[in-house]
C-alpha positions as YAML, in Angstrom:
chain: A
units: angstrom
residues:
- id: 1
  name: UNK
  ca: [39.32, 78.89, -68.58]
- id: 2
  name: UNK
  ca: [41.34, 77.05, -65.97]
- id: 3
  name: UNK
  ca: [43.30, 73.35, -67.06]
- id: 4
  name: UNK
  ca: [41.76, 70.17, -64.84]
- id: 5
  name: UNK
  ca: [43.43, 70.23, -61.86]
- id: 6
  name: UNK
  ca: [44.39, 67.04, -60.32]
- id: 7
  name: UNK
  ca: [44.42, 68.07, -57.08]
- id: 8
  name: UNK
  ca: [44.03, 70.70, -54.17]
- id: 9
  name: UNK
  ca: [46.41, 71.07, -51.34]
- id: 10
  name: UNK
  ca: [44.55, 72.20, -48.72]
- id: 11
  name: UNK
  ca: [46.70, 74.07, -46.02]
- id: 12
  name: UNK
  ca: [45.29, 76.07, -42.57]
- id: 13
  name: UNK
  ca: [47.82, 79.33, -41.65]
- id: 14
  name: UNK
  ca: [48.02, 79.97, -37.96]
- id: 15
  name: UNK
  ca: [51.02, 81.99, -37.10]
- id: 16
  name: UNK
  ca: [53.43, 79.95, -39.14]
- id: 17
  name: UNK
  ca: [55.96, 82.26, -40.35]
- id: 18
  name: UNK
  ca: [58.73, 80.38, -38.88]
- id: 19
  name: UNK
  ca: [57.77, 77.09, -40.72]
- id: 20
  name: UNK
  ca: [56.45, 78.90, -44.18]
- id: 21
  name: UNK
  ca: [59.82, 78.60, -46.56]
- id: 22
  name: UNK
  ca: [59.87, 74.73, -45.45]
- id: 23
  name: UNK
  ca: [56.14, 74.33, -46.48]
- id: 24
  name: UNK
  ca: [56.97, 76.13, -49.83]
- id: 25
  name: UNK
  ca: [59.78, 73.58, -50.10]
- id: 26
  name: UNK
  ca: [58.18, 70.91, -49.99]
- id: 27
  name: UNK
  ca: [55.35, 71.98, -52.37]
- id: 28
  name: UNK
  ca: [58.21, 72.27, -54.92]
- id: 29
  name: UNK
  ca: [59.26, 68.67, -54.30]
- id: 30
  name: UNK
  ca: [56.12, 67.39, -54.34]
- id: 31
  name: UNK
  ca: [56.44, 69.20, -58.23]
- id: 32
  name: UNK
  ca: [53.34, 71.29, -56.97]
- id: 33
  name: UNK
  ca: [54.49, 74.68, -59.14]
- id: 34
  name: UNK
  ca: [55.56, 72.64, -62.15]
- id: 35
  name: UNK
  ca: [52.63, 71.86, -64.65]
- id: 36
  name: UNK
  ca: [54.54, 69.31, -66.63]
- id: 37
  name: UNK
  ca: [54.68, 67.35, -63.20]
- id: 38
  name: UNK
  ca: [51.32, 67.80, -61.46]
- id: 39
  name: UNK
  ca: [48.34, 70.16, -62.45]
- id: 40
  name: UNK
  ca: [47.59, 71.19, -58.53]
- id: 41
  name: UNK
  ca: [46.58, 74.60, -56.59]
- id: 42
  name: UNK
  ca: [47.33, 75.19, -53.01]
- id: 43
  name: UNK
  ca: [44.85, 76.71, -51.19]
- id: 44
  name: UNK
  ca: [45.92, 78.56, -48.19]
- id: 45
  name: UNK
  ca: [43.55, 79.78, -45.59]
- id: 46
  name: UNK
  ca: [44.85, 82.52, -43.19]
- id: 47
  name: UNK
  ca: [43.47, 81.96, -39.83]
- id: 48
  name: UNK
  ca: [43.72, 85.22, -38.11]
- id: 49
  name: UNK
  ca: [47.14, 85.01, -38.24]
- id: 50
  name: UNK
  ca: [49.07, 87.72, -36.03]
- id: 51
  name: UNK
  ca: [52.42, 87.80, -37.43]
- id: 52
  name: UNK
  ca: [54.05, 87.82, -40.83]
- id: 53
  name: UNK
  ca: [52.31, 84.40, -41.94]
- id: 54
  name: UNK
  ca: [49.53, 86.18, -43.89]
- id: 55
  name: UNK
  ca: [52.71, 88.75, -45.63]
- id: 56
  name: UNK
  ca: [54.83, 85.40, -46.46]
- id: 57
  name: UNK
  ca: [51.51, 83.81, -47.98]
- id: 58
  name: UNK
  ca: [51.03, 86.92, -50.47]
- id: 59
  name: UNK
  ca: [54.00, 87.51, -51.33]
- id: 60
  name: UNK
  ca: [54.29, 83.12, -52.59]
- id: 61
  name: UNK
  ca: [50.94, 83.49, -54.41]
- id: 62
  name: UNK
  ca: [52.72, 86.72, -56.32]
- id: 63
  name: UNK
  ca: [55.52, 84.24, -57.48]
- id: 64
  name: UNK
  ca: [53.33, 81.33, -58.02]
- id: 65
  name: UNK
  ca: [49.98, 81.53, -59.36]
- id: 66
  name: UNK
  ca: [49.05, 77.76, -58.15]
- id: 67
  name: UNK
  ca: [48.49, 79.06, -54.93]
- id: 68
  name: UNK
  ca: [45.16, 80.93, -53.46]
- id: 69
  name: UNK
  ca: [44.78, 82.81, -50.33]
- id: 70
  name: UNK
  ca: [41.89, 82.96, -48.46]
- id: 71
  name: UNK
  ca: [41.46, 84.44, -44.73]
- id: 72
  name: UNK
  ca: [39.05, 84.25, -41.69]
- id: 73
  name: UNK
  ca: [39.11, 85.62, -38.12]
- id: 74
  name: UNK
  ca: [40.54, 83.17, -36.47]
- id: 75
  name: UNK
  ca: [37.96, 80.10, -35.71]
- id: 76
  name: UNK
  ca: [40.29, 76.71, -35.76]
- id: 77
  name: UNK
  ca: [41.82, 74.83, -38.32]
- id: 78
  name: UNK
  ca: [38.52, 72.70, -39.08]
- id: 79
  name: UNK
  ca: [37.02, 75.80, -39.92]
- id: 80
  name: UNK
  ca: [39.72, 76.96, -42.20]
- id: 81
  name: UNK
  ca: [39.68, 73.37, -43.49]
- id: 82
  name: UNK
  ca: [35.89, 73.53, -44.20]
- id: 83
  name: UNK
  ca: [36.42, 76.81, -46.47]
- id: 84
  name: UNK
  ca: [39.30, 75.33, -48.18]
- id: 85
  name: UNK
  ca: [37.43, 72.12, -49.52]
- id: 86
  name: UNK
  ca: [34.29, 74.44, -50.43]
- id: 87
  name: UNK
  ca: [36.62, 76.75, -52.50]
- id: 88
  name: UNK
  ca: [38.81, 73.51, -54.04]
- id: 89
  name: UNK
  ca: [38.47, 72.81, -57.69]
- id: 90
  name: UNK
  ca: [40.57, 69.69, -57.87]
- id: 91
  name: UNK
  ca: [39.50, 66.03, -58.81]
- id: 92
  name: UNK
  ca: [41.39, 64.98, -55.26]
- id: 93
  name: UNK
  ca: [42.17, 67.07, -51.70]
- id: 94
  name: UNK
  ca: [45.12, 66.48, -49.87]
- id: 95
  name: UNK
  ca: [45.06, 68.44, -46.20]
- id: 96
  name: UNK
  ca: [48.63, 69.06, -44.76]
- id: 97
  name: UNK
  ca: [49.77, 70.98, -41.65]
- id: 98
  name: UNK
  ca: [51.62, 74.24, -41.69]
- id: 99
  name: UNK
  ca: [54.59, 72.70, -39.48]
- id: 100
  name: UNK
  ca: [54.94, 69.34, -41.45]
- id: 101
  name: UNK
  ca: [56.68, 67.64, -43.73]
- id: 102
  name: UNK
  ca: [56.09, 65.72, -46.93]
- id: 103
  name: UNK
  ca: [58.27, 63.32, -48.51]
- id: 104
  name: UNK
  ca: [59.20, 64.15, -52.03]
- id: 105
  name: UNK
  ca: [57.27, 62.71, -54.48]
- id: 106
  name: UNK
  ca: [55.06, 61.63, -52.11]
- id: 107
  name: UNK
  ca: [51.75, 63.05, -53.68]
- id: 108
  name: UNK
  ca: [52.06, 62.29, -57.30]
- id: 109
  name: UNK
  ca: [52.76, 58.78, -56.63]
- id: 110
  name: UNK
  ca: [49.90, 58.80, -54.48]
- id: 111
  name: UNK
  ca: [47.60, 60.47, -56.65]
- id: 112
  name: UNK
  ca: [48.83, 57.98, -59.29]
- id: 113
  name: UNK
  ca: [47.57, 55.36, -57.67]
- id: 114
  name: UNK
  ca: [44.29, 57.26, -56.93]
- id: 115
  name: UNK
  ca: [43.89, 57.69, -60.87]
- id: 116
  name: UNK
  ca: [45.07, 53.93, -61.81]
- id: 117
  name: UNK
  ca: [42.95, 52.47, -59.99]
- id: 118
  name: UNK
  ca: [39.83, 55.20, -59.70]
- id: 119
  name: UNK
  ca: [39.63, 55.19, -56.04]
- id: 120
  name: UNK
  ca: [37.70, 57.46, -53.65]
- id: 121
  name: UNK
  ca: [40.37, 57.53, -50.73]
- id: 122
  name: UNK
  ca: [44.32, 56.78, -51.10]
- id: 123
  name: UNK
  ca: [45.69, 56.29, -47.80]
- id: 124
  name: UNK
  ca: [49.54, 56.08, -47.08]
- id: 125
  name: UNK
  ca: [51.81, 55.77, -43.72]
- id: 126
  name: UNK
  ca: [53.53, 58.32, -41.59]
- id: 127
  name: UNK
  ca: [56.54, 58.72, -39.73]
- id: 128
  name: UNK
  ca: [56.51, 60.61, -35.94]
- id: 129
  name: UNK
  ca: [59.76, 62.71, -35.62]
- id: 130
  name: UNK
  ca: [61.74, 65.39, -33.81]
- id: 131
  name: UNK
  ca: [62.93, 68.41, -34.81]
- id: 132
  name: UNK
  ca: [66.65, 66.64, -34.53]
- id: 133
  name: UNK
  ca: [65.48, 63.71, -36.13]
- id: 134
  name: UNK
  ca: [63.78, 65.46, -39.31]
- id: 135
  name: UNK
  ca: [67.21, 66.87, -40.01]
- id: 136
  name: UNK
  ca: [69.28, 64.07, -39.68]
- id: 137
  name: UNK
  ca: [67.20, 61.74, -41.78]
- id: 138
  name: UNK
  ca: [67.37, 61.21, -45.30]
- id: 139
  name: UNK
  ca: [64.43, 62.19, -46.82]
- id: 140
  name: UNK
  ca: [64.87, 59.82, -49.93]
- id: 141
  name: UNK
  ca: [61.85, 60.26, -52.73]
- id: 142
  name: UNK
  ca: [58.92, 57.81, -52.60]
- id: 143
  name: UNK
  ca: [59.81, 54.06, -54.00]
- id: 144
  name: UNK
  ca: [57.44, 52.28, -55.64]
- id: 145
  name: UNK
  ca: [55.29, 50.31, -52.86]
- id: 146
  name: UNK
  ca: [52.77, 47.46, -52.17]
- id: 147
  name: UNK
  ca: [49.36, 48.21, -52.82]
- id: 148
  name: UNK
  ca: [48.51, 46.50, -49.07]
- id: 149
  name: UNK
  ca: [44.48, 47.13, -49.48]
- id: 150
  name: UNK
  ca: [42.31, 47.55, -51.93]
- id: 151
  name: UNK
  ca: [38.06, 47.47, -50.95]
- id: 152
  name: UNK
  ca: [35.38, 49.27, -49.59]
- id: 153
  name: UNK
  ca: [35.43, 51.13, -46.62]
- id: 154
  name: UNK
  ca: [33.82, 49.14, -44.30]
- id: 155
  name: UNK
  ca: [36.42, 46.00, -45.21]
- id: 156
  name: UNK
  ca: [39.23, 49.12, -44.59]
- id: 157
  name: UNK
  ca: [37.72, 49.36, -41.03]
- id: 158
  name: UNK
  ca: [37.91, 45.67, -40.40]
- id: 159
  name: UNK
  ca: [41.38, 45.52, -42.12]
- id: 160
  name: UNK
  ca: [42.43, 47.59, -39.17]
- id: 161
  name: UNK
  ca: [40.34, 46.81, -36.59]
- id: 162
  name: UNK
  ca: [38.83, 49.51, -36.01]
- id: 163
  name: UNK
  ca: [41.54, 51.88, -34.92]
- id: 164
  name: UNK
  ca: [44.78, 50.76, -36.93]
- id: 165
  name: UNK
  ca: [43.86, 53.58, -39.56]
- id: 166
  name: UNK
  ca: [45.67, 56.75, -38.57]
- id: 167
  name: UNK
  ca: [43.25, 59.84, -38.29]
- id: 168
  name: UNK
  ca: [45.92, 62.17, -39.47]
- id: 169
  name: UNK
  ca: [44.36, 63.97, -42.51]
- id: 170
  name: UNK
  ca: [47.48, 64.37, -44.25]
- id: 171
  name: UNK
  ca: [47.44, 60.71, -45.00]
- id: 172
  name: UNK
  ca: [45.24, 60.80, -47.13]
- id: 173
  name: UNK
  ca: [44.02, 61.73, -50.25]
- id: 174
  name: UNK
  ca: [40.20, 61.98, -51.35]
- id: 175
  name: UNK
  ca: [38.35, 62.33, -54.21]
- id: 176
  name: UNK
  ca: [36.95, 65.68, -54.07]
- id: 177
  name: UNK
  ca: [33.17, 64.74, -55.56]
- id: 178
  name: UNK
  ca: [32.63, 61.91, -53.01]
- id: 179
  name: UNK
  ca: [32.75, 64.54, -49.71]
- id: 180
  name: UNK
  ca: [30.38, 66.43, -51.72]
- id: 181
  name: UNK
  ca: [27.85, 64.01, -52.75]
- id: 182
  name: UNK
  ca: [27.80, 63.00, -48.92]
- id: 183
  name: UNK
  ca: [28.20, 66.39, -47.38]
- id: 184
  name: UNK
  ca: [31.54, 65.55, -45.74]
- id: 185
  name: UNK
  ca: [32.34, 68.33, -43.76]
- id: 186
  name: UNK
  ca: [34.64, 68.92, -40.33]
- id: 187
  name: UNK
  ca: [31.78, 69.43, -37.80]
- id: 188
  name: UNK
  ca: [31.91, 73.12, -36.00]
- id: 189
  name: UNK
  ca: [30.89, 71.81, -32.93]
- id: 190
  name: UNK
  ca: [34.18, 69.36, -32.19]
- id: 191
  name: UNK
  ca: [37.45, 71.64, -31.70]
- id: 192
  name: UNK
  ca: [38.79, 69.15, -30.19]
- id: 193
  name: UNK
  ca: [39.55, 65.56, -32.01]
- id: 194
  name: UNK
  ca: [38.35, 67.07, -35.44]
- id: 195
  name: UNK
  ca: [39.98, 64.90, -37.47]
- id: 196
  name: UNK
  ca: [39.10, 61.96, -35.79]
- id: 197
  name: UNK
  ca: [35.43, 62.74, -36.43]
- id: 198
  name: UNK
  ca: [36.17, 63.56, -40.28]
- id: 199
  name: UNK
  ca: [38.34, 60.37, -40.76]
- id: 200
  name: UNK
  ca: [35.55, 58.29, -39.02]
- id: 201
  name: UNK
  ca: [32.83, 59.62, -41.01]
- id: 202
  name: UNK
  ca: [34.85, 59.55, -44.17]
- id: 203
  name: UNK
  ca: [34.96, 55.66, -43.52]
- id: 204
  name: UNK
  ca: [31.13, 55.10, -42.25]
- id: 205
  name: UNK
  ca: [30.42, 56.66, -46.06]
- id: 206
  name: UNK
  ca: [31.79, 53.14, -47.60]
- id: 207
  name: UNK
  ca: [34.66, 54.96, -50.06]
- id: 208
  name: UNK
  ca: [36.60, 52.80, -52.26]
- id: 209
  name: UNK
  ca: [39.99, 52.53, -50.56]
- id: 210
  name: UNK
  ca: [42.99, 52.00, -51.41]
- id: 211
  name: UNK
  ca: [46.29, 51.78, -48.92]
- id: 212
  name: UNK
  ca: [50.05, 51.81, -49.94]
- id: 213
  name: UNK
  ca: [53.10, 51.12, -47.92]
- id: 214
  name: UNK
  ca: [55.33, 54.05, -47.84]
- id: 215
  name: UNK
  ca: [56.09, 56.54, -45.56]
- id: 216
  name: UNK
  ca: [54.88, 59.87, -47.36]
- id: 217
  name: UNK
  ca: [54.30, 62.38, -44.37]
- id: 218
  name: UNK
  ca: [56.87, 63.06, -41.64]
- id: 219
  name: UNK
  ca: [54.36, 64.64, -38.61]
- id: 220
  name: UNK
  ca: [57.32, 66.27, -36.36]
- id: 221
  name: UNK
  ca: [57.15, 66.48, -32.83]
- id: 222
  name: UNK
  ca: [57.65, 69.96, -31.49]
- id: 223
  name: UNK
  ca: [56.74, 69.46, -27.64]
- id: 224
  name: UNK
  ca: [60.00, 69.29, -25.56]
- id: 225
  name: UNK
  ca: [60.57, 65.73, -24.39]
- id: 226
  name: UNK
  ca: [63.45, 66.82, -22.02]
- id: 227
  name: UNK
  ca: [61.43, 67.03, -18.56]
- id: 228
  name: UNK
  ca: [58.73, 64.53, -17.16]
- id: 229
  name: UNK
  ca: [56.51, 67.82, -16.49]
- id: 230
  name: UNK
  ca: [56.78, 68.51, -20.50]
- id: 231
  name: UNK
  ca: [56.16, 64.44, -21.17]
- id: 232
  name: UNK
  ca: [53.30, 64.39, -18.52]
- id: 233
  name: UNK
  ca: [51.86, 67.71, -20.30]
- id: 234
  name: UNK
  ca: [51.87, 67.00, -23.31]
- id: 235
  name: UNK
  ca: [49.88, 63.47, -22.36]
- id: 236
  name: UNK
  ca: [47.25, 65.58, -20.71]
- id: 237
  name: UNK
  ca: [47.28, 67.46, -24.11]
- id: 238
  name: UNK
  ca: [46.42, 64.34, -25.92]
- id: 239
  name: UNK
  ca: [44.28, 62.56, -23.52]
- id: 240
  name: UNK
  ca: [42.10, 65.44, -23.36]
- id: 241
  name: UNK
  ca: [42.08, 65.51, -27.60]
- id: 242
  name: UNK
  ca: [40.90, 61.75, -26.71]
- id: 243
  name: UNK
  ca: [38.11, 62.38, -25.40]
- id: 244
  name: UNK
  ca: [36.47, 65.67, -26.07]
- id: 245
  name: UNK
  ca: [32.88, 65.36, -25.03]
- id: 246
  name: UNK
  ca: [31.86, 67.24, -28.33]
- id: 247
  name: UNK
  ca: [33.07, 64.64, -29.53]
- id: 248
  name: UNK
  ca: [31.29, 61.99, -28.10]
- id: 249
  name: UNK
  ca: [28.21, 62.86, -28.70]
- id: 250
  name: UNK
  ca: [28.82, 63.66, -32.22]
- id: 251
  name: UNK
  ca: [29.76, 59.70, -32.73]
- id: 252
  name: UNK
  ca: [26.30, 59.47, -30.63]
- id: 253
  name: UNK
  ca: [24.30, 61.46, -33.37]
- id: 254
  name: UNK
  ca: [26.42, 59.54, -36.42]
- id: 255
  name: UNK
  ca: [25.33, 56.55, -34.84]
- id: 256
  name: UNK
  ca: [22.02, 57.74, -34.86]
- id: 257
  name: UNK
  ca: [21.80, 58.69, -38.46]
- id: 258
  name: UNK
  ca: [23.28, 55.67, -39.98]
- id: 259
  name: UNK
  ca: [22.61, 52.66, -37.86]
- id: 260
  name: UNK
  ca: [20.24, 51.47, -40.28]
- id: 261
  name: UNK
  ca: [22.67, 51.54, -43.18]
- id: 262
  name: UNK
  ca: [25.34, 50.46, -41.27]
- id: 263
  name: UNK
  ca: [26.79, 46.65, -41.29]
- id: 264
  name: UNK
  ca: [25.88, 45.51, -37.74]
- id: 265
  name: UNK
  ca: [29.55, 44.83, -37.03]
- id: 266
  name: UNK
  ca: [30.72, 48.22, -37.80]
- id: 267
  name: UNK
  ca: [27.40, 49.46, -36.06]
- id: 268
  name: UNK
  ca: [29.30, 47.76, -32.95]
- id: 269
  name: UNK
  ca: [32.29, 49.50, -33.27]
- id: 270
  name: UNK
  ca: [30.76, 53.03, -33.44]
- id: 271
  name: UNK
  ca: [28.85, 52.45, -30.58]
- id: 272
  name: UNK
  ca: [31.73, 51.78, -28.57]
- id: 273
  name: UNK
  ca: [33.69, 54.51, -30.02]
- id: 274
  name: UNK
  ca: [32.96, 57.24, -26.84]
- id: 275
  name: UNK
  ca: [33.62, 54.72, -24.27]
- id: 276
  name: UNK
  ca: [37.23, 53.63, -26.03]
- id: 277
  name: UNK
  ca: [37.68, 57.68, -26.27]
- id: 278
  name: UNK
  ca: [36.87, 57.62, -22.34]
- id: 279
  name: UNK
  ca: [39.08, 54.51, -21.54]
- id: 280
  name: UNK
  ca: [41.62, 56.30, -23.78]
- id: 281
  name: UNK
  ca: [41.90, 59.31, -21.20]
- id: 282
  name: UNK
  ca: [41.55, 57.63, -18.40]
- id: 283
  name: UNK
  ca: [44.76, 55.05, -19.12]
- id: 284
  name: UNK
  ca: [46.45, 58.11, -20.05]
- id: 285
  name: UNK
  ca: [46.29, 59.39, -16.65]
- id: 286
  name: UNK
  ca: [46.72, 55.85, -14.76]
- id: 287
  name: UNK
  ca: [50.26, 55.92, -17.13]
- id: 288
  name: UNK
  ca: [51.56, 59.66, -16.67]
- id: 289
  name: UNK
  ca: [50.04, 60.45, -13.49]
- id: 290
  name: UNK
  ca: [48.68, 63.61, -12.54]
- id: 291
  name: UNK
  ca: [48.90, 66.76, -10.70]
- id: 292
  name: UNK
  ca: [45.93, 68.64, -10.08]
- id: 293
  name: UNK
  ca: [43.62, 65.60, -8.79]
- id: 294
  name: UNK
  ca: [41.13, 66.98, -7.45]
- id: 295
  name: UNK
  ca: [40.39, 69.73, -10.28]
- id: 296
  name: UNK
  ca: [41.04, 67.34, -13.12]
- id: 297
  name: UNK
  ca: [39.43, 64.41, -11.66]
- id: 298
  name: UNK
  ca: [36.35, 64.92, -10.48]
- id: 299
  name: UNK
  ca: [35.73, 68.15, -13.28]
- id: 300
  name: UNK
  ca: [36.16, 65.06, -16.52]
- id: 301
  name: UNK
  ca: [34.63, 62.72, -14.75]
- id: 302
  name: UNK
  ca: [31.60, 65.07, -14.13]
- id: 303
  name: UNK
  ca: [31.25, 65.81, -17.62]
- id: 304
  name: UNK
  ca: [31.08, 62.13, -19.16]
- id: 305
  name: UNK
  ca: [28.80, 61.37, -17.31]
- id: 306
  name: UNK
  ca: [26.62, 64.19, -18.33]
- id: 307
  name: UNK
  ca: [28.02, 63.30, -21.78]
- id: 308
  name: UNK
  ca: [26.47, 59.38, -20.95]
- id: 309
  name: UNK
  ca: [30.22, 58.36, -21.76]
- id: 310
  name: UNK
  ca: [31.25, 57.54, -18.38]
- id: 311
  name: UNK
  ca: [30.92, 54.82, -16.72]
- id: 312
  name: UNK
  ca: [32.17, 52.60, -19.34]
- id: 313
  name: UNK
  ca: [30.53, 49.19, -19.61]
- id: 314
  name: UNK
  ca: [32.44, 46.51, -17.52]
- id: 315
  name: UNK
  ca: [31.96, 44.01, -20.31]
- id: 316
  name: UNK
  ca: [35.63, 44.39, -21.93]
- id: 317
  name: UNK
  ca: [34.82, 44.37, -25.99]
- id: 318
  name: UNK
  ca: [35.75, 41.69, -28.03]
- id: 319
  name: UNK
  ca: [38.89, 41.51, -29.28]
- id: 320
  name: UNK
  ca: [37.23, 41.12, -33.12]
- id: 321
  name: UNK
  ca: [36.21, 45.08, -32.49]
- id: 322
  name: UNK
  ca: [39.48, 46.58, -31.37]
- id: 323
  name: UNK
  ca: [42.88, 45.82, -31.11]
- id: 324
  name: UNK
  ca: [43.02, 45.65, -27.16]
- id: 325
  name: UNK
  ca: [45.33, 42.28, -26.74]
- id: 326
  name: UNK
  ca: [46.21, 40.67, -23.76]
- id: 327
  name: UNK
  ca: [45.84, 40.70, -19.90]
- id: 328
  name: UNK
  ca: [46.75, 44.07, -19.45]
- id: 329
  name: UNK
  ca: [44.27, 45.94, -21.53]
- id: 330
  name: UNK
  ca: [41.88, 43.86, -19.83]
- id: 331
  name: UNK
  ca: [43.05, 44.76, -16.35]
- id: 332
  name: UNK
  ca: [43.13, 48.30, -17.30]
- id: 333
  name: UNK
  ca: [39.16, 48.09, -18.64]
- id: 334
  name: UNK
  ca: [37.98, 46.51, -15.72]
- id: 335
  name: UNK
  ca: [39.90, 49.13, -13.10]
- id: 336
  name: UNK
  ca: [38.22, 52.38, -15.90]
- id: 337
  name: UNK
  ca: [35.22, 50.87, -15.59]
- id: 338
  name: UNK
  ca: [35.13, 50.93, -11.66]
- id: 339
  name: UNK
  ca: [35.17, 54.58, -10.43]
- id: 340
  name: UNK
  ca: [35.92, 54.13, -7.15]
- id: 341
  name: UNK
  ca: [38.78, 51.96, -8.01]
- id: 342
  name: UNK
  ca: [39.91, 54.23, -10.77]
- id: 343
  name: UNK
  ca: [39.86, 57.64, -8.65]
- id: 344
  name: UNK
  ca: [42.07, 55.63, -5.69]
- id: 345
  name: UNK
  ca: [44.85, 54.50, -8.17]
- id: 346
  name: UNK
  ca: [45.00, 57.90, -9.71]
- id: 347
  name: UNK
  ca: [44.96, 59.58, -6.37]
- id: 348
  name: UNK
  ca: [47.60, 57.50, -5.26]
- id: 349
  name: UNK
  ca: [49.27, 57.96, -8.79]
- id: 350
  name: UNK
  ca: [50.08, 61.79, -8.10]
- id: 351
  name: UNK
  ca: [52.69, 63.00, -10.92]
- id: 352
  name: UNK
  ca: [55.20, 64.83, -8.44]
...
């Protein structure tokens, strides 16, 4: 018979070797492998690794029994993420990255809080580094913080506005029973934006939340920011994560499945949800330019429109629904909203 664990760490392996002893070290400071200090299991799911992740992940379960292996051909990190919270026996699950970093202490003060004040979600802040950056800071253990919210989801939601929650999963921690009693799962279907959809849904299910200031997660930066072809890249990268089509229609089918439950304001903001993804991309492009025009433009826009996320409305949303201040925002609606006007600035907006 196993002891009540408090909580699973759930971590995806994808040909991390190089990153694996740093992972293990900051399990230990998170007191992960000590029982006195937190009564935790790591579960690690090999993705199909190809190099000597899979070896390095043995041969730490053989020193410490906390942690459990588990493998798959290689299908995506939501997928590995899916079999890790179906195999997790903790009260909480806590999803980290394989090339991240968390602050010491960072966990069992969060989980802490989760217990003090019997929460379903703890969510806590993040800070975006380099490489460079990482190393030269000092990575001081978590200081006791303001509790900042404390209410349901929905209030969370309008706490933000909408998108002022970050929809990095290793922010937050959640109580393990409340994804199962709603089937909380990362949907197969989006590979693209996966978390996004899992953090959104998380929220439409009304969980008690709670949020602390502190900084518990360092999320490092690994793309080289030394050329504007790497910058410009690496925006395309993100702008495309934006606005994956899977991805807009499952918001479409959420929609669809809980608009009658749903508060009519936060009904609002879900139904606008694949048209910010689509305005997303698009001022992406309009800022960083582009090289490939007539491949990349007239392929995406193509395919919102099929995926009924393109055009956007020209009625700019209210401010009360998402934090889009000021003149420019507006300026940049109206222009996304107008194709022809939008495919003659970015024509004209060539990266070179």
């Amino acid at each position: 018979m196993h002891i009540d664990i408090e909580l699973s760490i759930i971590i995806p392996l994808y040909n991390c070797e190089k990153y694996f002893r740093r992972t293990l070290e900051c399990l230990r400071g998170q007191g992960v492998f000590d029982a006195e200090k937190m009564r935790a299991e790591v579960i690690m799911v090999n993705d199909g690794s190809t190099d000597a992740t899979l070896a390095l992940a043995e041969d730490a379960a053989n020193e410490y029994p906390q942690i459990r292996i588990f493998s798959q051909p290689n299908s995506g990190q939501h997928i590995a993420r899916n079999l890790g919270i179906d195999n997790a026996r903790g009260k909480y699950v806590y999803m980290m990255d394989n090339d991240d970093v968390i602050v010491d202490g960072a966990l069992r003060y969060a989980l802490d809080k989760a217990e003090e004040y019997d929460i379903d979600v703890v969510h806590f802040d993040y800070s975006y580094v380099t490489e460079e950056e990482l190393n030269n800071s000092r990575r001081n253990p978590v200081k006791e913080s303001a509790v900042k919210f404390n209410g349901s989801g929905y209030d969370y939601i309008e706490y933000t506005n909408g998108i002022g929650f970050h929809y990095g999963l290793w922010t937050y921690i959640i109580r393990r029973d409340f994804l199962d009693s709603h089937k909380l799962r990362f949907p197969e279907a989006v590979r693209w934006g996966e978390d996004y959809a899992f953090v959104w849904s998380l929220f439409l299910r009304n969980p008690s939340t709670l949020y602390l200031d502190f900084v518990g997660y360092y999320w490092i930066r690994h793309e080289s920011s030394d050329s504007h072809k790497a910058q410009t890249d690496y925006a395309h990268r993100k702008a495309r994560k934006l606005c994956c089509h899977d991805l807009a229609l499952f918001f479409r089918r959420e929609q669809e499945a809980l608009s009658d439950k749903l508060p009519a304001n936060i009904n609002e903001r879900v139904k606008y949800l694949p048209w910010i993804q689509a305005f997303a991309y698009w001022g992406m492009l309009l800022r960083c330019g582009i090289e490939d025009y007539d491949k990349e433009v007239g392929r995406t826009m193509g395919a919102q429109i099929d995926a009924g996320i393109y055009p956007i409305p020209f009625r700019f949303p209210s401010a009360k629904f998402y934090d889009m201040r000021g003149l420019k925002f507006r300026l940049m609606w109206h222009i996304i909203s107008t194709p022809i006007l939008l495919k003659s600035i970015l024509k004209y907006r060539r990266s070179k």
